[in-house]
PDB file of the backbone (N, CA, C, O) and the ligand in Angstrom, with CONECT records:
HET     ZN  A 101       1
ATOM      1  N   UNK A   1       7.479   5.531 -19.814  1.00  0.00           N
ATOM      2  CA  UNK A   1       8.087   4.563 -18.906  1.00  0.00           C
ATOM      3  C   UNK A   1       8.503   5.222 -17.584  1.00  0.00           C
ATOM      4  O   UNK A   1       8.431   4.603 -16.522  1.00  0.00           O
ATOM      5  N   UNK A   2       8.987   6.632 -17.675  1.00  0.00           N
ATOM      6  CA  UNK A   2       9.167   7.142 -16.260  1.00  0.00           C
ATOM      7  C   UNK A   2       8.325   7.280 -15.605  1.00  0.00           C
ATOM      8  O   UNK A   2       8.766   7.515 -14.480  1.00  0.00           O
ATOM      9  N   UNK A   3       6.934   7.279 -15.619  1.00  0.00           N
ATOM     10  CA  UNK A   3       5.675   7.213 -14.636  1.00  0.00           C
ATOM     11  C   UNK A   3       5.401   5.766 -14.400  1.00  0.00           C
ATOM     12  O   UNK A   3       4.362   5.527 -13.783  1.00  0.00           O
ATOM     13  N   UNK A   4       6.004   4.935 -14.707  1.00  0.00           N
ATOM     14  CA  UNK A   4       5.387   3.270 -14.402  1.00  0.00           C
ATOM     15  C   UNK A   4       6.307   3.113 -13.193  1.00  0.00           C
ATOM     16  O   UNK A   4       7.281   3.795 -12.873  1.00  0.00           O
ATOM     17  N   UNK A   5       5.581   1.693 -12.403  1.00  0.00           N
ATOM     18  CA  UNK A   5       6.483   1.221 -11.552  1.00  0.00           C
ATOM     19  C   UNK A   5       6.061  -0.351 -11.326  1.00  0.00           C
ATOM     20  O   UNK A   5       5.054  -0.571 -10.654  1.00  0.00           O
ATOM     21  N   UNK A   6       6.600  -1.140 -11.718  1.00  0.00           N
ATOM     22  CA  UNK A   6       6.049  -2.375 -11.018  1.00  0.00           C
ATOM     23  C   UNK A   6       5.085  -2.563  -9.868  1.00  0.00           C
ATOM     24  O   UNK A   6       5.233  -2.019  -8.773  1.00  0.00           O
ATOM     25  N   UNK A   7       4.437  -3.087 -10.076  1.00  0.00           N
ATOM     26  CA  UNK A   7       3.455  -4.068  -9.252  1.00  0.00           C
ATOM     27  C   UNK A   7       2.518  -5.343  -9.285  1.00  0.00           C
ATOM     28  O   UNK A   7       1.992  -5.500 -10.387  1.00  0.00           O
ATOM     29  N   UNK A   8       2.274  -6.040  -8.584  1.00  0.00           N
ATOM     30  CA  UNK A   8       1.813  -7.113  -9.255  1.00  0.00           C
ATOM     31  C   UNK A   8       0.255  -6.815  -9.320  1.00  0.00           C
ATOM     32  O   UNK A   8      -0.152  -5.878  -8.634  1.00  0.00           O
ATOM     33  N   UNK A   9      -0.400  -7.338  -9.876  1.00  0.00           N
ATOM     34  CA  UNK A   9      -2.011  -7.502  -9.676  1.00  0.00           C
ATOM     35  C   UNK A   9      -2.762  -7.090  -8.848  1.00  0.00           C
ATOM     36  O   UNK A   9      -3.453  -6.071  -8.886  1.00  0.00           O
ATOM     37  N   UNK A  10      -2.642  -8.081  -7.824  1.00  0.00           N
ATOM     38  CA  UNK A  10      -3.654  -7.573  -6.537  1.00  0.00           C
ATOM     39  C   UNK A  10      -2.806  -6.415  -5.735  1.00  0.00           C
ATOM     40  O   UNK A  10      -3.860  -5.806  -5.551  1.00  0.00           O
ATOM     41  N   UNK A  11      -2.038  -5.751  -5.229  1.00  0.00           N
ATOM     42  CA  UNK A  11      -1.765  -4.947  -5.276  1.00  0.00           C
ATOM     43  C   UNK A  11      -2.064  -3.629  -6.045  1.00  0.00           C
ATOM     44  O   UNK A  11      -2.453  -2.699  -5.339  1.00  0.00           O
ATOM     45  N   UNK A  12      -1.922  -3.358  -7.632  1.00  0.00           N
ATOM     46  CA  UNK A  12      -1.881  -2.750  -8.565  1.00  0.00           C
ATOM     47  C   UNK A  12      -3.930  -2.516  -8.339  1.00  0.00           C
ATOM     48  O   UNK A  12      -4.511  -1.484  -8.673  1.00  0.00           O
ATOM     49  N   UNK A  13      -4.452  -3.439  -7.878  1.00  0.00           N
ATOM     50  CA  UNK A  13      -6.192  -3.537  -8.089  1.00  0.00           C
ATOM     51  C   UNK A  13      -6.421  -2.608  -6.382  1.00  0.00           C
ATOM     52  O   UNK A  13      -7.081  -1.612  -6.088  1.00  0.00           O
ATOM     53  N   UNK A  14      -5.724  -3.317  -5.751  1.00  0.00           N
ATOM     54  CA  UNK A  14      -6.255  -2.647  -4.638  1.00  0.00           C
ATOM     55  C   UNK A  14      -5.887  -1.522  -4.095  1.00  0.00           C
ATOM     56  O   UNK A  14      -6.133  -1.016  -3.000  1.00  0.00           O
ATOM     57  N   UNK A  15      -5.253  -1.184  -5.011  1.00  0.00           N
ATOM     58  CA  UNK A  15      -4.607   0.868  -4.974  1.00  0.00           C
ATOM     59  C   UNK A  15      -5.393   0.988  -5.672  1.00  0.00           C
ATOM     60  O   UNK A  15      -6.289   1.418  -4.946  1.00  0.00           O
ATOM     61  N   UNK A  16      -5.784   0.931  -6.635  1.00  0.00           N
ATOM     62  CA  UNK A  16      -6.976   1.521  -7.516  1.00  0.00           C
ATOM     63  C   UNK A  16      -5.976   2.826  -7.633  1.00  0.00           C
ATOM     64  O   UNK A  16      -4.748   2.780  -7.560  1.00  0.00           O
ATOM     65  N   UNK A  17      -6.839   4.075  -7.843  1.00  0.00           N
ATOM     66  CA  UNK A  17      -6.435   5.311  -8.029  1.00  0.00           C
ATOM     67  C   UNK A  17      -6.421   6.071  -6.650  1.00  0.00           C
ATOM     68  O   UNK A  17      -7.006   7.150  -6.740  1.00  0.00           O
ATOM     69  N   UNK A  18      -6.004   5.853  -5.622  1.00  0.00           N
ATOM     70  CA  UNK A  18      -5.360   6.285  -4.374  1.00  0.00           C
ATOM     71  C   UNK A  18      -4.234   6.545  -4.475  1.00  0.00           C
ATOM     72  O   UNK A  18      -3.470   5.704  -4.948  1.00  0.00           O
ATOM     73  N   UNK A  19      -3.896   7.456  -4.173  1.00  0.00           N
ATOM     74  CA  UNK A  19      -2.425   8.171  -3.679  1.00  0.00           C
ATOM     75  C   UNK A  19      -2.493   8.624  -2.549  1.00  0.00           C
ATOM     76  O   UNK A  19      -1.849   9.618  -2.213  1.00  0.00           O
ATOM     77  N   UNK A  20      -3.151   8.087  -1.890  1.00  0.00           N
ATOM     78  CA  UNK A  20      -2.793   8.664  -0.317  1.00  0.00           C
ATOM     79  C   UNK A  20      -4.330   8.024   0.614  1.00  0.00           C
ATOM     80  O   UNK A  20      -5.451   7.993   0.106  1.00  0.00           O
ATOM     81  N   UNK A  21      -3.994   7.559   2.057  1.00  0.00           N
ATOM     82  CA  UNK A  21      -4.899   7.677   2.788  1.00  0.00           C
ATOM     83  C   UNK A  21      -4.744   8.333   4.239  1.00  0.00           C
ATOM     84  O   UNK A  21      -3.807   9.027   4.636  1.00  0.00           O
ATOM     85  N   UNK A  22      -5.805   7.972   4.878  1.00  0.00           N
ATOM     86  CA  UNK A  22      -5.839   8.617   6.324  1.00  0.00           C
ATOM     87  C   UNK A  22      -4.977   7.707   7.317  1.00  0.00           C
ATOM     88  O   UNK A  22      -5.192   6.521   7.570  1.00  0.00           O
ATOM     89  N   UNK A  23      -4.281   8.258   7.663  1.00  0.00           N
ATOM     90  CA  UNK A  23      -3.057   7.485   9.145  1.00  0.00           C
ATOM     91  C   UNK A  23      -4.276   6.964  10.445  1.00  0.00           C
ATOM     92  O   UNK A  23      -5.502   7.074  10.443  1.00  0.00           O
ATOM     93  N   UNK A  24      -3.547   6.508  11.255  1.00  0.00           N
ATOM     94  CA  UNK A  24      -4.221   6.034  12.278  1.00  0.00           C
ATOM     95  C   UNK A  24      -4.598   7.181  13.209  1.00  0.00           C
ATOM     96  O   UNK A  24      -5.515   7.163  14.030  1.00  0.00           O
ATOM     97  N   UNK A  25      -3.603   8.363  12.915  1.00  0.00           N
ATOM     98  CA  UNK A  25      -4.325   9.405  13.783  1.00  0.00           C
ATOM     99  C   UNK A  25      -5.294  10.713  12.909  1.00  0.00           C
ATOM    100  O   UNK A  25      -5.607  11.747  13.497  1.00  0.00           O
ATOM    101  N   UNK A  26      -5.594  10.506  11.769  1.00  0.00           N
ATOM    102  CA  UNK A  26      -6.899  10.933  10.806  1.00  0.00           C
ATOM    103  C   UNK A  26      -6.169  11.476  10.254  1.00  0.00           C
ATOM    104  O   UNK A  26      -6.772  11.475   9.181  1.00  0.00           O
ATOM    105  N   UNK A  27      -4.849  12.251   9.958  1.00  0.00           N
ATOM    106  CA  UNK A  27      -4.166  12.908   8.393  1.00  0.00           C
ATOM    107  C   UNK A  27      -4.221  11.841   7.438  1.00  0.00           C
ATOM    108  O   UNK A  27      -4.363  10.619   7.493  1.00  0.00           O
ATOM    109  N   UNK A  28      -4.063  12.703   6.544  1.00  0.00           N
ATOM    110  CA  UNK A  28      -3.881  12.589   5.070  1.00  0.00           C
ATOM    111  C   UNK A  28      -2.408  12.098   4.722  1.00  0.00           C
ATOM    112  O   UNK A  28      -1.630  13.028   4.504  1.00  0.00           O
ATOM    113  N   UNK A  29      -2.011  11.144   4.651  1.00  0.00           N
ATOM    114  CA  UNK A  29      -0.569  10.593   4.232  1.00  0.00           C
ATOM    115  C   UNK A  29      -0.767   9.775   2.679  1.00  0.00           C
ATOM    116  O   UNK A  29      -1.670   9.042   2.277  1.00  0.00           O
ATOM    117  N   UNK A  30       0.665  10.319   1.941  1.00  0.00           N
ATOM    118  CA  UNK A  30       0.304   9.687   1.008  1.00  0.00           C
ATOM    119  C   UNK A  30       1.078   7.902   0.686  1.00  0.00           C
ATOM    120  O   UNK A  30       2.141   7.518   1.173  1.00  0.00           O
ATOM    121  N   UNK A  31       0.419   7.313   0.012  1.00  0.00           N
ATOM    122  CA  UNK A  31       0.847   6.156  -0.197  1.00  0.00           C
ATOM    123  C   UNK A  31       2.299   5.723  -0.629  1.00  0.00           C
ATOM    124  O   UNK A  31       2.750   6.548  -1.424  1.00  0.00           O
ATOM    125  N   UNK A  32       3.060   4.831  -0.398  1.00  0.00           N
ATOM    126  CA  UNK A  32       4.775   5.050  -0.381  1.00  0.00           C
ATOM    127  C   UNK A  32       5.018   5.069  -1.716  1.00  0.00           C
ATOM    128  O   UNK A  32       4.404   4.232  -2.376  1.00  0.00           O
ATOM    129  N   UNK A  33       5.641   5.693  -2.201  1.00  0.00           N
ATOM    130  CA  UNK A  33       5.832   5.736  -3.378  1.00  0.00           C
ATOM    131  C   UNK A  33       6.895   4.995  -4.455  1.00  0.00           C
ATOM    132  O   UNK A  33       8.074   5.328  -4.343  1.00  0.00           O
ATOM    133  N   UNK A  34       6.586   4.119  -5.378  1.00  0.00           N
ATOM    134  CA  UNK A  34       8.377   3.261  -5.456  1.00  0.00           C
ATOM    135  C   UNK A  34       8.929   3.639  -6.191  1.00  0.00           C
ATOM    136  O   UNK A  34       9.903   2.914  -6.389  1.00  0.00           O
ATOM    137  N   UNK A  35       8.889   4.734  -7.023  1.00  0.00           N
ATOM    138  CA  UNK A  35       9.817   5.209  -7.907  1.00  0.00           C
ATOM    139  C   UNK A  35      10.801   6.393  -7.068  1.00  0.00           C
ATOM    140  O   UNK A  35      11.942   6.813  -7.261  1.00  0.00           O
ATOM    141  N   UNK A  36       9.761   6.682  -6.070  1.00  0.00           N
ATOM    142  CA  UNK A  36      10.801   7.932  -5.010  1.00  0.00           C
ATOM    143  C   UNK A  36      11.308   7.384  -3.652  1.00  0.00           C
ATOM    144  O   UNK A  36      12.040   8.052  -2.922  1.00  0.00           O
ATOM    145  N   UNK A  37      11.012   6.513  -3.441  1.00  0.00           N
ATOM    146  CA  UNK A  37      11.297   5.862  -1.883  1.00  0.00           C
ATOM    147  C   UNK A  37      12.092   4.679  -2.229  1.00  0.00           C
ATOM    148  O   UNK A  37      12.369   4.130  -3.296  1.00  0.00           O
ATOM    149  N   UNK A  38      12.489   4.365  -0.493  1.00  0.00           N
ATOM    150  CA  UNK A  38      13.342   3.445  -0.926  1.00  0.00           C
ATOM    151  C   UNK A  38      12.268   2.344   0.037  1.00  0.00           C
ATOM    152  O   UNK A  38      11.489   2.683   0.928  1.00  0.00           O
ATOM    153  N   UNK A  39      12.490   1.192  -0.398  1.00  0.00           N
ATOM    154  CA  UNK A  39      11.198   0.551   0.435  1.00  0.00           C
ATOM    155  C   UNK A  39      11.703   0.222   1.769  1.00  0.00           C
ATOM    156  O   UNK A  39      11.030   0.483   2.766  1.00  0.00           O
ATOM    157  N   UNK A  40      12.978  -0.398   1.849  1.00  0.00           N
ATOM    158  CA  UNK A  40      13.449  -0.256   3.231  1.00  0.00           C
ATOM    159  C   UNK A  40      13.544   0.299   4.188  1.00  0.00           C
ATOM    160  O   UNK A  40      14.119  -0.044   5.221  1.00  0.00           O
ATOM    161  N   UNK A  41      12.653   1.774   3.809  1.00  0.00           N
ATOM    162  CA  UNK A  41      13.214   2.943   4.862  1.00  0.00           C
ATOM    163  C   UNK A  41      11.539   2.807   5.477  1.00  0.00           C
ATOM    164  O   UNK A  41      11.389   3.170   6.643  1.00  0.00           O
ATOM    165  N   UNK A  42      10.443   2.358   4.812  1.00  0.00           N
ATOM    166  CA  UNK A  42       9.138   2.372   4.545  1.00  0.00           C
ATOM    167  C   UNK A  42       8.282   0.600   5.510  1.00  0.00           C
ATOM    168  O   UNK A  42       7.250   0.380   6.144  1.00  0.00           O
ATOM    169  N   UNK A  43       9.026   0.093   5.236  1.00  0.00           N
ATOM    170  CA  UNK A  43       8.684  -1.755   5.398  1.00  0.00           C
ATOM    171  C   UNK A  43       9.773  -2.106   5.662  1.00  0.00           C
ATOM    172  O   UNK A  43      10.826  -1.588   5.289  1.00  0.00           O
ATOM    173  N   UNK A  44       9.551  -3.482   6.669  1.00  0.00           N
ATOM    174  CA  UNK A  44      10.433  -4.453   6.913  1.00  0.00           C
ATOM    175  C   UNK A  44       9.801  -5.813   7.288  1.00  0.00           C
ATOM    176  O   UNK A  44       8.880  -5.826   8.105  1.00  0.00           O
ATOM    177  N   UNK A  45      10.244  -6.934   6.740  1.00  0.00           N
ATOM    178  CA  UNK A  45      10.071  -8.331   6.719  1.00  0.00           C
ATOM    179  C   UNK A  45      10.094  -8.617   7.960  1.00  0.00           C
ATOM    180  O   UNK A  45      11.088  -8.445   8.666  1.00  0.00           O
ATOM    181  N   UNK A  46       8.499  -9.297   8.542  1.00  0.00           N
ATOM    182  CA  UNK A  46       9.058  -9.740  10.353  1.00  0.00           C
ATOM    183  C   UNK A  46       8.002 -11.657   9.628  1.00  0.00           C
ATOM    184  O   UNK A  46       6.843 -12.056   9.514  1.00  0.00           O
ATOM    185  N   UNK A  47       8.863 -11.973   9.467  1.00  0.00           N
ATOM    186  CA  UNK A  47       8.835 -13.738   8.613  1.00  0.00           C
ATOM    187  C   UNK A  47       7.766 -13.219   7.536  1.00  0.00           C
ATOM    188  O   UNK A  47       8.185 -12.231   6.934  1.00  0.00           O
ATOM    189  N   UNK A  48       6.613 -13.600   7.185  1.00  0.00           N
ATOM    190  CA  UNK A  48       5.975 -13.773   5.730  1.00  0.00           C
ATOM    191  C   UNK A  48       5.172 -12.336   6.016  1.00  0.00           C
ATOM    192  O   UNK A  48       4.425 -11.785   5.207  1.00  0.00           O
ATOM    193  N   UNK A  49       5.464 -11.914   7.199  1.00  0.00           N
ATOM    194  CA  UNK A  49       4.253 -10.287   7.167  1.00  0.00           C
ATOM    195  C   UNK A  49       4.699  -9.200   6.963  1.00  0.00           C
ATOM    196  O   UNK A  49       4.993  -9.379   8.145  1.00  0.00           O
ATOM    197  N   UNK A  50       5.004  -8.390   6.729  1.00  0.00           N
ATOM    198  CA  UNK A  50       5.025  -7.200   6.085  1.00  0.00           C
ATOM    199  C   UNK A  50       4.629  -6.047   6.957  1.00  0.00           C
ATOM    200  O   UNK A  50       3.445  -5.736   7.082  1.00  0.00           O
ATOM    201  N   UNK A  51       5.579  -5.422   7.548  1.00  0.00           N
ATOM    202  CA  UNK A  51       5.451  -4.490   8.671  1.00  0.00           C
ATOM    203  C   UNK A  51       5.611  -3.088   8.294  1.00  0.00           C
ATOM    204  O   UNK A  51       6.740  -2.864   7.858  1.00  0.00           O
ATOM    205  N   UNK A  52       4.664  -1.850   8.330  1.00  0.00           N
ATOM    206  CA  UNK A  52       5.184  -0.549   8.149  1.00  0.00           C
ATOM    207  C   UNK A  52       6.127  -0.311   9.321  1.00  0.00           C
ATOM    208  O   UNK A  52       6.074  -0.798  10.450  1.00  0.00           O
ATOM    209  N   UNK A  53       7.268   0.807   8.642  1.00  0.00           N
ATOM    210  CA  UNK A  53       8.132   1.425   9.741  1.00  0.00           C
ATOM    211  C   UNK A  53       7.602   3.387   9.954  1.00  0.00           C
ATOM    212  O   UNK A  53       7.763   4.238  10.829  1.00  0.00           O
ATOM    213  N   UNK A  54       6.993   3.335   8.704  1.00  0.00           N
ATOM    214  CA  UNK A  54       6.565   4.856   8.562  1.00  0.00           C
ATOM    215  C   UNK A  54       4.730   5.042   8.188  1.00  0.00           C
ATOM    216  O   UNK A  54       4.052   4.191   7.612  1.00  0.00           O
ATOM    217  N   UNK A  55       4.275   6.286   8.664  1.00  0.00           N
ATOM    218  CA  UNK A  55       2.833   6.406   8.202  1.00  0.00           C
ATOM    219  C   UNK A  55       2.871   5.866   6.845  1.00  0.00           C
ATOM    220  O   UNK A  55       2.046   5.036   6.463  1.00  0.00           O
ATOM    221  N   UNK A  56       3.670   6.251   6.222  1.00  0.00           N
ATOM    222  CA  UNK A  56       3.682   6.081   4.379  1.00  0.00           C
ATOM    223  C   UNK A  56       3.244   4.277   4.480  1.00  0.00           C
ATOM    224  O   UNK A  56       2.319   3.640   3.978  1.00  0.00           O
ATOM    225  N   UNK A  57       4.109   3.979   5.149  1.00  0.00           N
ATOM    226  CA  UNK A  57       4.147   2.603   4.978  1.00  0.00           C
ATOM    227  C   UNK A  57       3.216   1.595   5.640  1.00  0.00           C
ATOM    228  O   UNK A  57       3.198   0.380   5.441  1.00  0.00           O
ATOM    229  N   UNK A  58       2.395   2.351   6.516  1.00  0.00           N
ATOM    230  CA  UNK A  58       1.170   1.615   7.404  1.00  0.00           C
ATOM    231  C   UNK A  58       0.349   1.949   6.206  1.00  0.00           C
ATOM    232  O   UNK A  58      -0.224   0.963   5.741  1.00  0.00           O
ATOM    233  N   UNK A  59       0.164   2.919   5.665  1.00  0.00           N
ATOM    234  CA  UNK A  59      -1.033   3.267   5.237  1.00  0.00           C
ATOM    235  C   UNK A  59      -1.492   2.123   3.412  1.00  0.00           C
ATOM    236  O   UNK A  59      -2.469   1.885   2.703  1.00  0.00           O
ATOM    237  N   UNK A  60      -0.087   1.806   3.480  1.00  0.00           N
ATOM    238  CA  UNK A  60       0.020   1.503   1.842  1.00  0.00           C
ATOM    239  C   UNK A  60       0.129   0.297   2.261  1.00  0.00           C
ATOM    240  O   UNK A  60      -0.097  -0.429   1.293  1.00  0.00           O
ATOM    241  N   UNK A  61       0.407  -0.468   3.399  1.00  0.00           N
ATOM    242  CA  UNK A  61       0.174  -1.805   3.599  1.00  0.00           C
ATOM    243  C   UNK A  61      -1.471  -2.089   4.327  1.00  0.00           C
ATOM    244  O   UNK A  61      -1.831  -3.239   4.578  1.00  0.00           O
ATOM    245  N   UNK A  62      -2.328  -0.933   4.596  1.00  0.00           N
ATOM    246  CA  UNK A  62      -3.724  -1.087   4.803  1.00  0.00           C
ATOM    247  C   UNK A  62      -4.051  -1.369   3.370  1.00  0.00           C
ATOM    248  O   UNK A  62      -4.285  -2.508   2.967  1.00  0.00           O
ATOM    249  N   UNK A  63      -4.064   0.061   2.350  1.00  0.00           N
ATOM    250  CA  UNK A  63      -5.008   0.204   1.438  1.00  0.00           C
ATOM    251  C   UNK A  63      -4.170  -1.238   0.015  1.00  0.00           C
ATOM    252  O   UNK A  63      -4.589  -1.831  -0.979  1.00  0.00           O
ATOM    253  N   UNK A  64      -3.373  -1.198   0.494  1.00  0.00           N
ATOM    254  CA  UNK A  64      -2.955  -2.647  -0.897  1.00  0.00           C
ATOM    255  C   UNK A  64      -3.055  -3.998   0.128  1.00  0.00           C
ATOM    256  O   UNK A  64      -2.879  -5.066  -0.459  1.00  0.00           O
ATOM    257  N   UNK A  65      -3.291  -4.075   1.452  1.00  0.00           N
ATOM    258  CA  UNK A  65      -3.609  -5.402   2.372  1.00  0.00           C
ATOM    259  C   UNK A  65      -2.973  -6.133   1.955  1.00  0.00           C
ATOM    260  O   UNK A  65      -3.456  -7.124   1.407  1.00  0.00           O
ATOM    261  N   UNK A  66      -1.312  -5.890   2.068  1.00  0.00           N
ATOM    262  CA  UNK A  66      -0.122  -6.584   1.773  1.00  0.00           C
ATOM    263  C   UNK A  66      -0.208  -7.896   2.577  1.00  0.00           C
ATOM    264  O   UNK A  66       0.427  -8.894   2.235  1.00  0.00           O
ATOM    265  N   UNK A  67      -1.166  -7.858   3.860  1.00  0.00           N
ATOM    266  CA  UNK A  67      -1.162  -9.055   4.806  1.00  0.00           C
ATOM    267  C   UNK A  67      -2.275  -9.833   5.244  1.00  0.00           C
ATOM    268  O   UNK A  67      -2.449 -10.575   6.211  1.00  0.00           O
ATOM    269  N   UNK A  68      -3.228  -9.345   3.949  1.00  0.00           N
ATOM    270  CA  UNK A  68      -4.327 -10.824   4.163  1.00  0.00           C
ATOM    271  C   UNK A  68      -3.918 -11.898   3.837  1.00  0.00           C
ATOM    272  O   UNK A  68      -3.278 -12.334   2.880  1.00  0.00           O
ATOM    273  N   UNK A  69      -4.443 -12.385   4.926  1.00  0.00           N
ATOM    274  CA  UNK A  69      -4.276 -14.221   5.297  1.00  0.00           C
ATOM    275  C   UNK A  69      -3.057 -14.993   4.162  1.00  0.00           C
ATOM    276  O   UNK A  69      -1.868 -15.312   4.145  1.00  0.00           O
ATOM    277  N   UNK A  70      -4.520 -15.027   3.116  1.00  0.00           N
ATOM    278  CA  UNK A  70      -4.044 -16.005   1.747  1.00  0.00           C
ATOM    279  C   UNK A  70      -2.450 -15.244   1.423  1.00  0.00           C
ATOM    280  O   UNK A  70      -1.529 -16.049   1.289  1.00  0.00           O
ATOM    281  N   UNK A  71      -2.056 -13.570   1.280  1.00  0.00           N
ATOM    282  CA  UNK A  71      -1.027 -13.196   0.916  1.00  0.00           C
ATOM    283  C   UNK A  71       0.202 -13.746   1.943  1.00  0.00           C
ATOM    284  O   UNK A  71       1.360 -14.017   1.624  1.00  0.00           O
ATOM    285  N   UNK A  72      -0.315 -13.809   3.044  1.00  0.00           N
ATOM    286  CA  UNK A  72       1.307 -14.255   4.235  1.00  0.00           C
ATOM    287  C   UNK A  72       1.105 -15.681   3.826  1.00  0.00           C
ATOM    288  O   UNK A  72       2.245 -16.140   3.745  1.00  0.00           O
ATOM    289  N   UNK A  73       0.237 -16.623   3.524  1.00  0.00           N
ATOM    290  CA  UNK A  73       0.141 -17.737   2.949  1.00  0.00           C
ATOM    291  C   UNK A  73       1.114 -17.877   1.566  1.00  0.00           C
ATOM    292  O   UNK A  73       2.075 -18.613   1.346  1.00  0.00           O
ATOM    293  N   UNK A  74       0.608 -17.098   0.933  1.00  0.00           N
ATOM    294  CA  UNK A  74       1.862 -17.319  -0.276  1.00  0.00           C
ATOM    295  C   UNK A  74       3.257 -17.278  -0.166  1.00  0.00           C
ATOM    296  O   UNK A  74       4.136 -18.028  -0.591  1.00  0.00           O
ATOM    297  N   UNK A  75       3.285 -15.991   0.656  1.00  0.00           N
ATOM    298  CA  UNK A  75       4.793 -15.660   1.278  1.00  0.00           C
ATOM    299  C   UNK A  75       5.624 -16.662   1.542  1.00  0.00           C
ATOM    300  O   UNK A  75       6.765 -16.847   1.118  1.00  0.00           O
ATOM    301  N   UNK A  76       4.519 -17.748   2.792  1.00  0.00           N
ATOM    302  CA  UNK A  76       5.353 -18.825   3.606  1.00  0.00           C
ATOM    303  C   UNK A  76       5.705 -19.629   2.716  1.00  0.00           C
ATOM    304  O   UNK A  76       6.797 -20.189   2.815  1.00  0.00           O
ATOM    305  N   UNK A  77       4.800 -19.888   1.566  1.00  0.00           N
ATOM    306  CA  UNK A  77       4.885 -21.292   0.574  1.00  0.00           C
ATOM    307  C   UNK A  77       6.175 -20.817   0.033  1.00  0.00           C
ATOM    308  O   UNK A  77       7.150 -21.549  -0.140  1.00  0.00           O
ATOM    309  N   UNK A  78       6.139 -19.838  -0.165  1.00  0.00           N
ATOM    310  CA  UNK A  78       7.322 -19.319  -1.454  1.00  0.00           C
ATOM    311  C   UNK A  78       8.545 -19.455  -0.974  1.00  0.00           C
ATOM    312  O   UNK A  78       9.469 -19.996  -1.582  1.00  0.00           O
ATOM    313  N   UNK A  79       8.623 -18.823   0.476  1.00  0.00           N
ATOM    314  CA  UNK A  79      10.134 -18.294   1.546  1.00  0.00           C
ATOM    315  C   UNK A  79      10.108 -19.424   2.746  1.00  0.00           C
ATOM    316  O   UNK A  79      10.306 -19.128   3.924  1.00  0.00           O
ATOM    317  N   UNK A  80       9.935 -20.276   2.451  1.00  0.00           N
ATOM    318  CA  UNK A  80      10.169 -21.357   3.679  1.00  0.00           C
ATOM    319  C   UNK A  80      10.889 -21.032   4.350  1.00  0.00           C
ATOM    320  O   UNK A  80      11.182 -21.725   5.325  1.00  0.00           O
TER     321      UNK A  80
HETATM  322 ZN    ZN A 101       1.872  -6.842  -4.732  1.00  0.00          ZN2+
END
């Protein structure tokens, strides 16, 4: 149980086995981690989209595409 961490589905599918990708300026950053991070320090809510504040957190909202369409779609339905 100490190696698990919540996630839902599509998320959990679209990390696959990545722990890390390339930043916008070509390093190697690894993906945010939720058993060691705090997510707030990583992401912040700007209405249903999902904003990195850190490489960690751009990179893990590319490779899990926390903000395709249909996902800020759910968001809005859910968080009016
Ligand atoms: Zn998810």
């Amino acid at each position: 149980m100490d190696n698990l961490a919540f996630a839902c589905a599509v998320c959990n599918r679209n990390k696959g086995t990545d722990v890390a990708a390339l930043s916008v300026s070509g390093d190697p950053v690894s993906l945010f981690h939720p058993r060691r991070q705090a997510w707030r320090d990583h992401f912040r809510f700007d209405g249903p989209f999902i904003r990195p504040l850190t490489e960690a957190g751009e990179v893990t909202v590319r490779v899990l595409r926390m903000n395709e369409p249909w996902r800020v779609r759910e968001r809005m339905a859910s968080c009016p």
